[in-house]
C-alpha positions, 0 to 999 in steps of 0.5 A, a space after each residue: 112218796 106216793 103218786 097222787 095220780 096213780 091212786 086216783 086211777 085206781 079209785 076211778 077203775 074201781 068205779 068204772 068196775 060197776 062194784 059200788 064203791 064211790 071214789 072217796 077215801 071216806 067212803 072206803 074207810 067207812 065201809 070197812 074195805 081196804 084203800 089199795 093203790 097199785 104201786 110201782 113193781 115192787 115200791 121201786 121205780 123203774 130204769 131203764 138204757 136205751 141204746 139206739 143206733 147199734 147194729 150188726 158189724 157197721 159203725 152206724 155214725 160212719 156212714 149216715 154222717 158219709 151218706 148225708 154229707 153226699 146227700 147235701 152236696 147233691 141236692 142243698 150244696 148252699 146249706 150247712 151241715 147240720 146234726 152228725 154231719 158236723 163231724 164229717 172231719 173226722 171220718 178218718 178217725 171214726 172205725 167203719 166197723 164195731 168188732 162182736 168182741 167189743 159188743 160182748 164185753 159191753 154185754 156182758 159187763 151190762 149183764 153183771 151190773 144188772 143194766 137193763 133196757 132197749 138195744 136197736 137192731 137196725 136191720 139193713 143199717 145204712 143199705 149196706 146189707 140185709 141182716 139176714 143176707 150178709 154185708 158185702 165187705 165185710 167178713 162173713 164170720 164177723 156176722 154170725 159173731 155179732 148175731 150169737 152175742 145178741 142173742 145170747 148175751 145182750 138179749 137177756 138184759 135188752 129188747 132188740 128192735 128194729 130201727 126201721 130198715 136203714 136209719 138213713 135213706 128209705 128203702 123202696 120195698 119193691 126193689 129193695 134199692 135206697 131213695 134220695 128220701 131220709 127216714 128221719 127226714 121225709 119220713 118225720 111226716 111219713 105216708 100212712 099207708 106206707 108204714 105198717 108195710 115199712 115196719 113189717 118188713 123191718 120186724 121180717 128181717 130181724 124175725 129171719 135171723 131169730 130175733 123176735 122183737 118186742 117193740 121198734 124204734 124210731 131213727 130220730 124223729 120217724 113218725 113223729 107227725 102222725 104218732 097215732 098212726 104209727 102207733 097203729 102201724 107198729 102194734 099191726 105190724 107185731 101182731 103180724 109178724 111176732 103174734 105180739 098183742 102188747 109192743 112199745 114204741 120209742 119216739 119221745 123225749 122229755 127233757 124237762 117235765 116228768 115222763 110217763 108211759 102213754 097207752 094208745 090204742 087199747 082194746 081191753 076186751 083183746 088185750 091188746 095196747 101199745 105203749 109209748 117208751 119216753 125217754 127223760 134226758 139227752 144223749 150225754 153218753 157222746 153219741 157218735 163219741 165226739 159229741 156231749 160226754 158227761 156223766 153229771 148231766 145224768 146225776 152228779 157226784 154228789 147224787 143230788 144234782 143232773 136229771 136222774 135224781 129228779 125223775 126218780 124222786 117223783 118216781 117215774 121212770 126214769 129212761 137213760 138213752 146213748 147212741 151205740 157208736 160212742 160206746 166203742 169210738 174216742 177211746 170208747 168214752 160213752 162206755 166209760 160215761 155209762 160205768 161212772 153213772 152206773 157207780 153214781 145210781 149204785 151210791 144213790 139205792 146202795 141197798 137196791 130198795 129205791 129203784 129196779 132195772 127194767 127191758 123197755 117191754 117190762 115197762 110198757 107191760 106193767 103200765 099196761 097192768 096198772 092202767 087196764 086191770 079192772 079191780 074190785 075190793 070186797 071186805 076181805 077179798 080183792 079181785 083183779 080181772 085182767 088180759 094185760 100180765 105182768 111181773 112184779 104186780 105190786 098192790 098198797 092196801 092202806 090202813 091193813 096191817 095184814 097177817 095174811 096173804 093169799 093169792 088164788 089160794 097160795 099163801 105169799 110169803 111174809 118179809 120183813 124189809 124192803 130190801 127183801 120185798 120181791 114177787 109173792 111176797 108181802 110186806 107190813 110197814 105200820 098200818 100198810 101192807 104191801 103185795 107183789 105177786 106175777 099178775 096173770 091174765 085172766 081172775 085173781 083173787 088175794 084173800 086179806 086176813 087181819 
């Protein structure tokens, strides 16, 4: 199925190019030129973990339940306790660390299997030390552990980002000590010109240890009232700290309508745009590994039921998110959630034609190729001009069974299945053919031959 809206853009971005072209199927038809929509990398549709709440060394959960607990007796002792901090009961059960050796077999298991997405690094988790200065308490080596294993195995199939600094109380910047404010509390509606030095500092800190980010994440709902500045906050802070014209953000989820990948403040004559990672269903995973686990929610065992199937049959992207605790806690229940639903997706696109893991960066890229490229279609020829590269570019050229492709003078390779579809390659299907080649920034130019 072909998204209706993605080729009316396309059309739209031919006219704004200025090339003549009106937008209307009969018009291209009549004067000979191929009808092109651009396609999701490689006619499959994205997926993409987010992992959120992972961090060096420190079970997270432990100590924002123990920390917002202490927080609640001292200044709302009436109130109930609400979010995580309704397992405080079961601190005694919860570890207050999560070993590198666990972290590797996790990553490495995710690497085999092809699993692909966003992995937080919450640099200073809740104030009990820097990332790049060590974490009183605990043992040095356990450290230098957990960073090699990020940054060689988990980093190959995940983005790290910050989670801002602690993902429990704000930091005061000028002395490094913690506030009585919550990052995904008061910070919700946070001071705008607080942020971009808040998620420079966050960036800072992961960018000492060798990390380099591509994005951030928000703890819980951090920025959610004032996204459009966030957004700015974050894209000014990338290319301060890490040179990064085109990051992505992670605030959003949508639990019922279909998700897309919104694009904020795009300067096409820069390159440079931020996108919006939006989540399509909640943590069943089990978050701090005593809450909601249950693979069915994310697609049933008889593949028809849960939210996947139904994100994927409109072929958006379709963006699973867990909390890291329950990966390792309760008998390491998230971990096993994630492998039966790993099973399930594999019995849904056997033979891989249907979908493609995905980092979040790759995502927000690709959106950013097809939304911001200007293209034009002359006769034989279409021209792509773009400051916004991508991998996987695929191109529909409807109505042309071509027998050859050539890209800037290279010739593409011929396939004769989707399964073997794949970056410089083209594919005939009927009166179809279908183009994927790495978009590079700048002009393209595919010659088209009948």
């Amino acid at each position: 199925m072909r998204n209706e809206l993605t080729r009316r853009g396309f059309l739209g971005a031919i006219a704004a190019a200025g090339v003549g072209l009106e937008v209307s199927e009969n018009r291209v038809a009549a004067q000979g030129r191929p009808q092109v929509e651009v396609c999701n990398p490689l006619r499959r549709t994205p997926l993409s973990l987010i992992i959120d709440d992972s961090c060096p060394v420190i079970n997270k959960a432990y100590y924002w339940i123990k920390q917002r607990h202490d927080w609640r007796l001292k200044y709302k002792p009436d109130s109930a306790p609400d979010g995580w901090e309704v397992h405080y009961d079961k601190l005694d059960k919860m570890p207050h660390a999560i070993p590198a050796a666990f972290a590797a077999e996790w990553g490495e298991w995710c690497g085999e299997q092809g699993v692909r997405g966003k992995f937080s690094m919450v640099p200073f988790p809740a104030g009990v030390g820097r990332i790049d200065q060590g974490f009183p308490g605990f043992p040095e080596q356990e450290l230098k552990d957990w960073l090699r294993v990020t940054k060689e195995t988990i980093w190959k199939s995940f983005d790290l980002t910050p989670e801002m600094l602690t993902h429990t109380h704000v930091v005061d910047l000028k002395t490094w000590k913690l506030t009585d404010q919550w990052e995904q509390g008061e910070w919700v509606d946070p001071p705008v010109d607080q942020l971009t030095e808040y998620i420079t500092a966050a960036m800072q800190l992961l960018k000492n240890v060798g990390i380099a980010c591509d994005g951030v994440t928000s703890p819980g709902a951090f920025g959610k009232r004032k996204e459009i500045a966030y957004a700015r906050a974050v894209l000014d802070a990338a290319l301060a700290v890490n040179h990064n014209p085109r990051p992505f953000y992670f605030l959003n989820m949508e639990m019922e309508k279909m998700p897309e990948v919104p694009l904020r403040h795009v300067d096409k004559a820069k390159g440079h745009a931020i996108a919006s990672i939006i989540g399509c269903g909640g943590d069943w995973f089990g978050a701090t590994g005593y809450d909601t686990s249950n693979p069915d929610l994310f697609i049933t065992a008889d593949l028809q039921g849960g939210r996947l199937p139904a994100v994927l049959a409109q072929e958006c992207p379709a963006i699973l998110v867990g909390h890291w605790p329950c990966f390792y806690v309760n008998d390491r229940i998230g971990f096993q959630v994630l492998k039966e639903v790993k099973k399930r997706l594999d019995a849904y696109d056997p033979d891989k034609t249907k979908t493609i893991w995905m980092k979040n960066s790759e995502i927000g890229r690709y959106w950013m190729a097809r939304e911001l490229s200007d293209l034009s279609v002359n006769g034989a020829e279409c021209r792509i001009n773009t400051k916004f590269p991508t991998d996987n570019f695929t191109l529909a050229l409807h109505d042309r069974a071509l027998k050859r492709v050539q890209v800037n003078g290279t010739d593409l390779r011929q396939v004769k299945s989707q399964r073997d579809f794949r970056s410089g390659t083209f594919l005939v299907n009927g009166k179809e053919t279908f183009v994927a080649f790495d978009l590079k920034a700048g002009d393209m130019a595919l010659s088209l031959s009948m």
